[in-house]
Each structure stands twice: as structure tokens, then as C-alpha cells.
N, C-alpha and C positions, 0 to 999 in steps of 0.2 A: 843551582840545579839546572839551569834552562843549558850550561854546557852538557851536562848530562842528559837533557832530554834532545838536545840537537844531534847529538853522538847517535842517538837510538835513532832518529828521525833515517838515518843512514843505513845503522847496526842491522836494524829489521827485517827491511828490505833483504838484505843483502844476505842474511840467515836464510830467509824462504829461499831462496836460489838455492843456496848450499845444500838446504835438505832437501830439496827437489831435483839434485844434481844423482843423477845414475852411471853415470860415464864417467870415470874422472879422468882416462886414454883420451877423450875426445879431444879433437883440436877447436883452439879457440883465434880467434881475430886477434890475439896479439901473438905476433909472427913467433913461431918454435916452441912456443908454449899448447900445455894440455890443460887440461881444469883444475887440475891438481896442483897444477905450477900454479895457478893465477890466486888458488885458495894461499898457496904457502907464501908467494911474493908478498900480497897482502899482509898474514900475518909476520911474517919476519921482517917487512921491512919498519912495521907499527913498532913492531917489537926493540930493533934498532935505536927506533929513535926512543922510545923510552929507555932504554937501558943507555944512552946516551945520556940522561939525564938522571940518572943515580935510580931510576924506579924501579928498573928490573935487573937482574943480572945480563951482563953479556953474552952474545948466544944462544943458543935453543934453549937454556937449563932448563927446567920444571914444565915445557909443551913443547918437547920438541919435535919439529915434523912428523906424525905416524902417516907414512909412504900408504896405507890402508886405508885409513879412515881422515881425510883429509875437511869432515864435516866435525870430525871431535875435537881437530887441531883447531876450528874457528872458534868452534860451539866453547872450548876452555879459554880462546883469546879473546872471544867478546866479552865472557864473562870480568875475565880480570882489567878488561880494562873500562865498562862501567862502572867498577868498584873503584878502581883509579880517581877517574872522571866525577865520580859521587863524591869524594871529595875535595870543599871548595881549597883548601888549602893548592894541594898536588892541580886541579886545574886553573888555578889561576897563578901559578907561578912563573912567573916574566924568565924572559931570556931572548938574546939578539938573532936571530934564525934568516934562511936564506932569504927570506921575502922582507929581514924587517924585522923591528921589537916584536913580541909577541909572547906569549902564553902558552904551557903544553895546552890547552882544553882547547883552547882556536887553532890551535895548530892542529887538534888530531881533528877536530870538526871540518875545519875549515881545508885542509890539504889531506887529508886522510879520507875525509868525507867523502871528499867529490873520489878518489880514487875507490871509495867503495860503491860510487855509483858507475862509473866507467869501466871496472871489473865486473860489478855486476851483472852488464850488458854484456859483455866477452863471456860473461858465463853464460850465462842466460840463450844468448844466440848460442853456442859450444852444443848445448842440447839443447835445442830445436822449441824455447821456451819464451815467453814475452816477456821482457826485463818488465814493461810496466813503468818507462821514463815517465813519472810525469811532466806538468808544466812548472813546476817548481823546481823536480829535479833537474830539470834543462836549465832553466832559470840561474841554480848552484854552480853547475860545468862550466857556464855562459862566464858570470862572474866573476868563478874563480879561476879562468883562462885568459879574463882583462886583467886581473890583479898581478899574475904572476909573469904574464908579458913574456918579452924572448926565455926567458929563466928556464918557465916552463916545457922547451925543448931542449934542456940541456941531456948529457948522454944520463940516460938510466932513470928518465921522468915520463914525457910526453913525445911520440912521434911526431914528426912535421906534420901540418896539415896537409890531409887531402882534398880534392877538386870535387866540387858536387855540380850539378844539372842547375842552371837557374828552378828550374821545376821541383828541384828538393825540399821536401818536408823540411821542418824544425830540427826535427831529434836527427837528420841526418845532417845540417849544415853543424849545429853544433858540437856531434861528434869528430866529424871532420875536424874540428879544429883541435881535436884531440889524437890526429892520424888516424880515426876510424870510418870505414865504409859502410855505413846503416843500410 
């Protein structure tokens, strides 16, 4: 269960955004994207890698992107995949992944995680709202941007880093290293 309850430590957060989200036309810090993109990237790419591993079907089948309600298409993919993740069988089953051996439940914790904390923030900023990083959520970003080393900028993951001020905060050096400008 503690995959399950790390998954949520993320899921949470990231829900209150969603529902707090009134623009979904608004543009967000990740270049050409809207909020609506950044909701459906999330989900389709979660989605991806489960249905990579025989969980879900391939493709949108059974939630696929409602271009309207872009808080129904989370609100139905977090649900299905705490229920996933609740069981210990489906997350702890091993397989060799870009980073390494690994597990679906650490993998969606662990590389899914931090991207629902770094989207969070690109929504969150999108509408004029306080992501609310804490120090542990930096902590997560921090960690899992040593783990995942060059990998981490490969095309269609992490922007290169950006240059911060010696003078910059935390949650701004950190994101930098995710190509974002706090």
C-alpha cells in the first residue's frame, strides 16, 4: 500500500489544481501548450505506459480526451489508476525500464510523480494560482532529476536547464533544472 499512498501524495495535489483550473485556453510554461494540453499529456502519457504493460487497452479506449471537460478526463484517470496501484500484485511487478529494473508502482510514483508535480506548477502558474511546492516536493524534482541524469533531456521528457540569478530561491533553481522559469 505505501505505493498507493505515495501515488496519492502526488494524485492530490495535482486534482486541486485541476479543479481550480477555469481557463483551460490559458497558456502555460511549457512552450505551445494550453492547460488542457498539459491535463491530457499527463493523462495519455500515464496511460501509454500502462497500456504498454498489458493494463489498459492501447489508446484513449474507455477515457478518452473530452476536449471540454479536461478535469473529468483526470478526475476518471486518477481514479483508475489508484485502483491499479491498490493492487499489490499489478504494482510491484518488475520489468527493465529506461532508467533501470524497476516496477510499474515506482515507476508511476517515482517518474510520473515528479511529472505531476512539475505539470502541476505549469498549471498552476497558467492560471495565476500557487502550485504550493513544498519542501519535499522540491526534494522529489531534485532527486529524481540526479537519478535520471542526461536521460532526463531526451526529446519528449525534460527541457534543458535554464540559468537562474545566484539570488534565486529553491523552487526556482530546482525547476530550472527541469527547463522551467519560476
Amino acid at each position: 500500500m505505501a505505493t498507493f499512498h505515495n501515488w496519492r501524495t502526488y494524485a492530490v495535489p495535482f486534482s486541486a489544481v485541476v479543479a481550480d483550473t477555469t481557463d483551460w485556453d490559458a497558456a502555460t510554461p511549457c512552450t505551445e501548450w494550453t492547460a488542457r494540453d498539459v491535463v491530457e499529456h499527463v493523462v495519455m502519457t500515464q496511460r501509454d505506459f500502462l497500456a504498454q504493460h498489458g493494463l489498459l487497452p492501447a489508446g484513449p479506449a474507455g477515457i478518452a480526451p473530452d476536449g471540454e471537460r479536461p478535469d473529468l478526463l483526470w478526475k476518471n484517470h486518477e481514479s483508475l489508476v489508484a485502483a491499479l496501484l491498490s493492487d499489490a500484485a499489478v504494482a510491484g511487478r518488475e520489468f527493465d525500464g529506461y532508467f533501470g529494473p524497476s516496477t510499474i508502482g515506482a515507476t508511476i510514483v517515482e517518474f510520473y510523480g515528479v511529472d505531476l508535480l512539475t505539470h502541476r506548477w505549469d498549471l498552476a502558474v497558467s492560471q495565476g494560482l500557487d502550485p504550493l511546492l513544498t519542501g519535499e516536493d522540491l526534494d522529489a524534482i531534485d532527486a529524481a532529476m540526479d537519478s535520471f541524469g542526461e536521460q532526463a533531456y531526451a526529446p519528449g521528457l525534460f527541457a534543458r536547464p535554464v540559468g537562474v540569478p545566484d539570488s534565486a530561491d529553491r523552487r526556482a533553481v530546482v525547476l530550472a533544472r527541469t527547463g522551467r522559469r519560476a
